[in-house]
N, CA, C and O atoms as a MOPAC input file, in Angstrom:
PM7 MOZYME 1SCF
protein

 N    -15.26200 1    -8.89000 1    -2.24200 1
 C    -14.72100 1   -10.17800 1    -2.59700 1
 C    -13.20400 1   -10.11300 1    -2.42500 1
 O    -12.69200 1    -9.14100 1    -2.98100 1
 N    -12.20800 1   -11.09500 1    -1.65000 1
 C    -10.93500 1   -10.98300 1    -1.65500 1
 C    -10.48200 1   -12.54900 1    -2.37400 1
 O    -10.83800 1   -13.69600 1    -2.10800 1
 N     -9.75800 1   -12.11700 1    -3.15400 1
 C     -8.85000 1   -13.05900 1    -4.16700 1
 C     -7.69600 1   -13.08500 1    -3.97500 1
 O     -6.97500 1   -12.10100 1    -4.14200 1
 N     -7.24600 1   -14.34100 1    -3.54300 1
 C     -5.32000 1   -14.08800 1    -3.56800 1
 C     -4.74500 1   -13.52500 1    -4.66400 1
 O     -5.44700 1   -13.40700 1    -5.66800 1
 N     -3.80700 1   -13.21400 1    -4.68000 1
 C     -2.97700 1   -12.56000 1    -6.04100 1
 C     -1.61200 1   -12.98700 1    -5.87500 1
 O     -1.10600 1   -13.34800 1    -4.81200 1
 N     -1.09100 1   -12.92500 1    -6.92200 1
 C      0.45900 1   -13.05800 1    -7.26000 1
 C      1.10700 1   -11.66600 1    -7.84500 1
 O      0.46400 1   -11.09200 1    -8.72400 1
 N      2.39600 1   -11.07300 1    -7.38500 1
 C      2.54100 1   -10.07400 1    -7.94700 1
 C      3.77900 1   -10.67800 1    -8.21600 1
 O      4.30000 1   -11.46200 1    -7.42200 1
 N      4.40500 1   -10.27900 1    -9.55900 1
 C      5.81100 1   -10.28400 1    -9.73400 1
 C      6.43200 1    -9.03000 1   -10.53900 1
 O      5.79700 1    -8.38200 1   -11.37100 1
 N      7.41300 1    -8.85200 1   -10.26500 1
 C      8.33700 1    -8.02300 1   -11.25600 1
 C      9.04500 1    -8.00300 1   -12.52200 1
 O     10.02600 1    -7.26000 1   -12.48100 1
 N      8.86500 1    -8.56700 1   -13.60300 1
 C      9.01900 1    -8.88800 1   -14.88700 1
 C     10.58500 1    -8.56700 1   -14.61600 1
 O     11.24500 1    -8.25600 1   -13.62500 1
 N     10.85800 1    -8.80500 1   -16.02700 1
 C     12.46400 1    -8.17100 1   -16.42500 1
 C     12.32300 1    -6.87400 1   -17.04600 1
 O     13.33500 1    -6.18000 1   -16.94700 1
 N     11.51200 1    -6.44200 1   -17.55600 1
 C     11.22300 1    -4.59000 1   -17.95500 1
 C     10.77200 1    -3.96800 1   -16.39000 1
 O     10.51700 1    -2.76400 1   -16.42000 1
 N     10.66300 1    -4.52200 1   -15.26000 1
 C     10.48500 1    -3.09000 1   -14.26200 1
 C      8.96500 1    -3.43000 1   -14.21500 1
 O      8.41300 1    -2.88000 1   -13.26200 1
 N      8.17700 1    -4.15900 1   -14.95700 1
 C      6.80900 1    -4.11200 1   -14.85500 1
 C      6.02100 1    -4.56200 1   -13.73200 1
 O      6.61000 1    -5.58200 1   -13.37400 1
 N      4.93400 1    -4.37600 1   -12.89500 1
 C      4.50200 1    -5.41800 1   -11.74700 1
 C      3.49600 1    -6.20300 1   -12.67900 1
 O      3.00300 1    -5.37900 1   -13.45000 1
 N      3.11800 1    -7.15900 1   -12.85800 1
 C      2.12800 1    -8.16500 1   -13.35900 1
 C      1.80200 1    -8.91800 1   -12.41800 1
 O      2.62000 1    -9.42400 1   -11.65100 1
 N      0.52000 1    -9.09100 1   -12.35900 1
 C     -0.48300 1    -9.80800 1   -11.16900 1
 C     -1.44700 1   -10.35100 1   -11.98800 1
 O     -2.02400 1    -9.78700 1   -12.91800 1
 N     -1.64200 1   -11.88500 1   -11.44700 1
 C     -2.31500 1   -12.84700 1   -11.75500 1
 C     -3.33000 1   -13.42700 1   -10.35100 1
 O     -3.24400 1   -13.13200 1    -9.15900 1
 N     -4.04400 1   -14.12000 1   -10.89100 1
 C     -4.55300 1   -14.80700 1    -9.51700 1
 C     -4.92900 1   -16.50000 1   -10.28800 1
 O     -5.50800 1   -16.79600 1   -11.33200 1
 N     -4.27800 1   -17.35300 1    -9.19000 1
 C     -4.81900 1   -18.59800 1    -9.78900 1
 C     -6.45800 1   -18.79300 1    -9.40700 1
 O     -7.00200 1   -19.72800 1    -9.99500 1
 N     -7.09400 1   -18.19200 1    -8.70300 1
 C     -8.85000 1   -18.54200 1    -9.01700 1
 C     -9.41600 1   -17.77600 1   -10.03100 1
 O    -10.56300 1   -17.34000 1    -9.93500 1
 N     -8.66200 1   -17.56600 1   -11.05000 1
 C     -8.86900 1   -16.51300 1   -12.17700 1
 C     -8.10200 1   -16.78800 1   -13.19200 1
 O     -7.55700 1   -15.79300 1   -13.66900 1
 N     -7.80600 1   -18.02100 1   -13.81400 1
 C     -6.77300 1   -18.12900 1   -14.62600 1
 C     -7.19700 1   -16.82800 1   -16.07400 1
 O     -8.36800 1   -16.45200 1   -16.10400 1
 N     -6.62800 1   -16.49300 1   -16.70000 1
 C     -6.59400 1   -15.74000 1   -17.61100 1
 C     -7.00400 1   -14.38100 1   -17.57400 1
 O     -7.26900 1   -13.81300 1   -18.63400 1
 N     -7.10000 1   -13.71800 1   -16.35900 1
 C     -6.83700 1   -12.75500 1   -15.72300 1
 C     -5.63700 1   -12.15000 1   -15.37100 1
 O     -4.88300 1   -12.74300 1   -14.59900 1
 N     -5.38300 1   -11.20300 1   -15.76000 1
 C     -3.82800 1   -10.50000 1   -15.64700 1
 C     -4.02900 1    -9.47600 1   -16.01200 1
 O     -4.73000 1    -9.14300 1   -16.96800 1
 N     -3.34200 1    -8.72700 1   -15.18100 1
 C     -2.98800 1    -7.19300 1   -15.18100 1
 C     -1.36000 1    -6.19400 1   -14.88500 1
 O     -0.55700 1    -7.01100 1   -14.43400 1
 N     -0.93100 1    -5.30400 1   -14.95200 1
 C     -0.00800 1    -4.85600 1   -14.88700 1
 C     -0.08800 1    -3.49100 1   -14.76300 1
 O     -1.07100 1    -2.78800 1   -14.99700 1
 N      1.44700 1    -3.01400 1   -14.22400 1
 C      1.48800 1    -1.76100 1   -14.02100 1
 C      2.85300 1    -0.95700 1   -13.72200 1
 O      3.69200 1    -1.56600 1   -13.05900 1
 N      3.04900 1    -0.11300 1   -13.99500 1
 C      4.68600 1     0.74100 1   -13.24200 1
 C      5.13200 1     0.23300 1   -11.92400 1
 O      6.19700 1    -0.31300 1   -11.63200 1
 N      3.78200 1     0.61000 1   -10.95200 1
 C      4.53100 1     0.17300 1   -10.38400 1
 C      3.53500 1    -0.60600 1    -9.16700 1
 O      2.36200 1    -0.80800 1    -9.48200 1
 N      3.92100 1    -0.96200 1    -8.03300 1
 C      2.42900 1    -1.80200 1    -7.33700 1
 C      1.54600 1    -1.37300 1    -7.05400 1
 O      0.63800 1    -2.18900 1    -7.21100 1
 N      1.22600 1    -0.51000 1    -6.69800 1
 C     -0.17200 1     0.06300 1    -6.64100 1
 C     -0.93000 1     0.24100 1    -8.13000 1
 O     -2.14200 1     0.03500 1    -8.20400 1
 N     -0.26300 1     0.57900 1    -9.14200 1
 C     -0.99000 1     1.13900 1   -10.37800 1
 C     -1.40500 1    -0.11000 1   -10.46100 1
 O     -2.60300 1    -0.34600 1   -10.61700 1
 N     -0.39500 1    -1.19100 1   -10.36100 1
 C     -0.90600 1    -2.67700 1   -10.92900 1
 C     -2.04000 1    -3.29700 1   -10.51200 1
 O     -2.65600 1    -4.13500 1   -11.17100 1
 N     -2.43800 1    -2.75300 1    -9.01800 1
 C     -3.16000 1    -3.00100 1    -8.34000 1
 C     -4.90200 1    -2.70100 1    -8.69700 1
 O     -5.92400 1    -3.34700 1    -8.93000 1
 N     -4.48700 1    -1.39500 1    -8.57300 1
 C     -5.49100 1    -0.85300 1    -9.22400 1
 C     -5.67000 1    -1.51400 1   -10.64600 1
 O     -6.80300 1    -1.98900 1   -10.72000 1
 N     -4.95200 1    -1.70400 1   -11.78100 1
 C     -5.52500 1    -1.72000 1   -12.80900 1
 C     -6.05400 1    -3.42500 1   -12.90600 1
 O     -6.72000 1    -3.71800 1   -13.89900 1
 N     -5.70100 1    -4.71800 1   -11.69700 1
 C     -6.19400 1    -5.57000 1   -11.55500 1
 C     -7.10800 1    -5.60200 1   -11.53100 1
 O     -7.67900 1    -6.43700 1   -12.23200 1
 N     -7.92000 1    -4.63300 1   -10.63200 1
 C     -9.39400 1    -4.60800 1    -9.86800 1
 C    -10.12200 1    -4.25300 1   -11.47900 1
 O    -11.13000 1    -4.75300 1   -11.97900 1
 N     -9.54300 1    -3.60100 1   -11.82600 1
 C    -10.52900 1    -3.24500 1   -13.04900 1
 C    -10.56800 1    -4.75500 1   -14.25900 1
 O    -11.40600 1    -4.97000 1   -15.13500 1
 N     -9.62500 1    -5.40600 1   -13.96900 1
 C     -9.83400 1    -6.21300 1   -14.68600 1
 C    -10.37200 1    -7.60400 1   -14.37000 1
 O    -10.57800 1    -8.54100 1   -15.14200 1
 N    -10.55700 1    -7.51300 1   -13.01300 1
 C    -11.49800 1    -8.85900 1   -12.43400 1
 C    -12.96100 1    -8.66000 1   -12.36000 1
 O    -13.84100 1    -9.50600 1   -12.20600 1
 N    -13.05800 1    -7.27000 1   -12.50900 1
 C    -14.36600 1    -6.76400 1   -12.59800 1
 C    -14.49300 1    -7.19000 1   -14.28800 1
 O    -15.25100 1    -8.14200 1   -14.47700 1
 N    -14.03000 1    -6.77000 1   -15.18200 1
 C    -14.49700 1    -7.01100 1   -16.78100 1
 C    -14.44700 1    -8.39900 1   -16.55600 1
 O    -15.54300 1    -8.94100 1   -16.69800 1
 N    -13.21600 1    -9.38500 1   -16.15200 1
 C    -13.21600 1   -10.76600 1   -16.40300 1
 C    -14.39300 1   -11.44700 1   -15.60300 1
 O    -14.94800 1   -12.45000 1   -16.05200 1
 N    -14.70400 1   -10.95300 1   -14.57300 1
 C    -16.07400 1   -11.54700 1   -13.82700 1
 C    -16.98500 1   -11.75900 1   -14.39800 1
 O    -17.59600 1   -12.82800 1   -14.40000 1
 N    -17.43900 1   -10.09600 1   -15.41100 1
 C    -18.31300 1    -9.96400 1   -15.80300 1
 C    -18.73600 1   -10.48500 1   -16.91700 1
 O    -19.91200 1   -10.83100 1   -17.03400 1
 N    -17.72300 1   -10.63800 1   -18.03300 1
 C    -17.59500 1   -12.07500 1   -18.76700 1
 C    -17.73700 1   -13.45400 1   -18.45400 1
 O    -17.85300 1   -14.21800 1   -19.41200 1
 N    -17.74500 1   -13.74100 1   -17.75600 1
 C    -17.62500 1   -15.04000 1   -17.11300 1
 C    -19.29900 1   -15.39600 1   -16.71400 1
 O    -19.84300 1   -16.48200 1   -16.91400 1
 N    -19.92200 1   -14.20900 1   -16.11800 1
 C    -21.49800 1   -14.39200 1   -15.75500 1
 C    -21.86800 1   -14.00900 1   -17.01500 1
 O    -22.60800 1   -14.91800 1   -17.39300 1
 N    -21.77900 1   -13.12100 1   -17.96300 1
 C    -22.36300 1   -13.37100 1   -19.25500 1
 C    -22.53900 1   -14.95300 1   -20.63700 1
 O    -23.27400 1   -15.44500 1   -21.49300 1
 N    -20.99800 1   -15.11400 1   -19.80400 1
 C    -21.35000 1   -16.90500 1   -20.86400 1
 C    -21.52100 1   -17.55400 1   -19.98300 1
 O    -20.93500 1   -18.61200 1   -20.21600 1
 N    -22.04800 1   -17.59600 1   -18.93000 1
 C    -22.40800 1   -18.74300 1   -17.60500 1
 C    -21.12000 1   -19.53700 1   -17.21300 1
 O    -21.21000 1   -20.70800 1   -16.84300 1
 N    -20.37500 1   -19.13600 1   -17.26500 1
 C    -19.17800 1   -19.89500 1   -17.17000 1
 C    -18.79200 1   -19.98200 1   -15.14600 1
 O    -19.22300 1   -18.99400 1   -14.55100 1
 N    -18.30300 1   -20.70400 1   -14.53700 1
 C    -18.19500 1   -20.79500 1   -13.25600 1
 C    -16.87600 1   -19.47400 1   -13.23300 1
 O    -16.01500 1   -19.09300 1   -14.02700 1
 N    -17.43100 1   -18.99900 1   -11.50600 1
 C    -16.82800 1   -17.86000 1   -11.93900 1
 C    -15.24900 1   -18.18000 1   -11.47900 1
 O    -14.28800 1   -17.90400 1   -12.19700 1
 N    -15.15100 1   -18.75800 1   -10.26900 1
 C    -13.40100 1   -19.35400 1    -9.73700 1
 C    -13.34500 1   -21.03200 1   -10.51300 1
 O    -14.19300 1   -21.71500 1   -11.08800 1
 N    -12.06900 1   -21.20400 1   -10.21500 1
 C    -11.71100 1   -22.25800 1   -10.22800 1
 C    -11.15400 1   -22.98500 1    -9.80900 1
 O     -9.96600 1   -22.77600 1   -10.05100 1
 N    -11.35900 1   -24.12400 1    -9.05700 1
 C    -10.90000 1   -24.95800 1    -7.70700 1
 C     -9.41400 1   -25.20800 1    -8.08800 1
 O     -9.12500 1   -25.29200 1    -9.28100 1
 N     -8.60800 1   -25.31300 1    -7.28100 1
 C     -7.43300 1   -26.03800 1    -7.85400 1
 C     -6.87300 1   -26.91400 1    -6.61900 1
 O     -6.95900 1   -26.74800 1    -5.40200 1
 N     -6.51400 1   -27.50600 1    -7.08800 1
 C     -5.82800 1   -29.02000 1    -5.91800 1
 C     -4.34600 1   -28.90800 1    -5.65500 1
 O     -3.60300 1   -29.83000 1    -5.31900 1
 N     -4.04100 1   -27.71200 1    -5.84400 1
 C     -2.41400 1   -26.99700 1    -5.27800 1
 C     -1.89100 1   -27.00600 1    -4.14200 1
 O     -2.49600 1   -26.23600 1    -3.39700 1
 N     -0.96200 1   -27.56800 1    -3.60400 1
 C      0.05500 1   -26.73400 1    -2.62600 1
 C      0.83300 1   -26.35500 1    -2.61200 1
 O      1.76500 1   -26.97700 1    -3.12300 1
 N      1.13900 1   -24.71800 1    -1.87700 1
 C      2.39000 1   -24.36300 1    -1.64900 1
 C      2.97000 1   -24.39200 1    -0.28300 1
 O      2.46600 1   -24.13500 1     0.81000 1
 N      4.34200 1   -24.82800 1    -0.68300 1
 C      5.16700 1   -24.61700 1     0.71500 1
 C      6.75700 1   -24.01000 1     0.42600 1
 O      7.05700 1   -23.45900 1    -0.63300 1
 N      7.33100 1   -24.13400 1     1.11100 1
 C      9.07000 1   -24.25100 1     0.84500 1
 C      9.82100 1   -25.09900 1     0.97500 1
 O      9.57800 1   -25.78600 1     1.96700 1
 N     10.71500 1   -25.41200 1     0.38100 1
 C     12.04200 1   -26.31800 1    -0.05800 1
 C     12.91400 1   -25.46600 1     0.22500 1
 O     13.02400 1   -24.34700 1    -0.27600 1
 N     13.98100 1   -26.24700 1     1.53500 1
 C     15.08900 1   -25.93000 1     1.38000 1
 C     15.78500 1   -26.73000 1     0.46200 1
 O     15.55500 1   -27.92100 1     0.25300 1
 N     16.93600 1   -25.80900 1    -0.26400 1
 C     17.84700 1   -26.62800 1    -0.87300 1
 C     19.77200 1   -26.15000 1    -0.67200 1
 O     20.38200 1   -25.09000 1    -0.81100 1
 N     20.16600 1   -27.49200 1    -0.30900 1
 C     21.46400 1   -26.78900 1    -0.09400 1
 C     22.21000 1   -26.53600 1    -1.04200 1
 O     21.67500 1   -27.10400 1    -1.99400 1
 N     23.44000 1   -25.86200 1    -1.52200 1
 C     24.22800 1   -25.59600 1    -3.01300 1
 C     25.41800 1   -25.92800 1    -2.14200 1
 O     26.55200 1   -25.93600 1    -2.62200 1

């Protein structure tokens, strides 16, 4: 299964990764790979929750991204 992800860098140095077809899913780590890894482990528990209360497992969203220039 491939899921987009978001990775960012906190203000402590941390990587935290989210995915919007997964809201309340999040994970973290030192550094990107650990984070990485410790995602997978947690889309696996959050999945698996999700088929235990029948709950749908993604969630559609009606988003776009693009870029804005802006001049200063």
């Amino acid at each position: 299964m491939k899921i987009r992800v978001r990775l960012e860098c906190d203000e402590d140095g941390m990587f935290v990764i989210t995915s919007p077809s997964l809201p309340g899913c999040i994970s973290q780590g030192k550094t990107e790979r650990e984070a990485l890894k410790n995602f997978r482990e947690a889309v696996r528990l959050h999945v698996r929750t999700l088929l235990e209360d029948s709950r749908p497992l993604f969630r559609k969203r009606n988003v776009k991204e693009t870029s804005l220039e802006v001049s200063l």
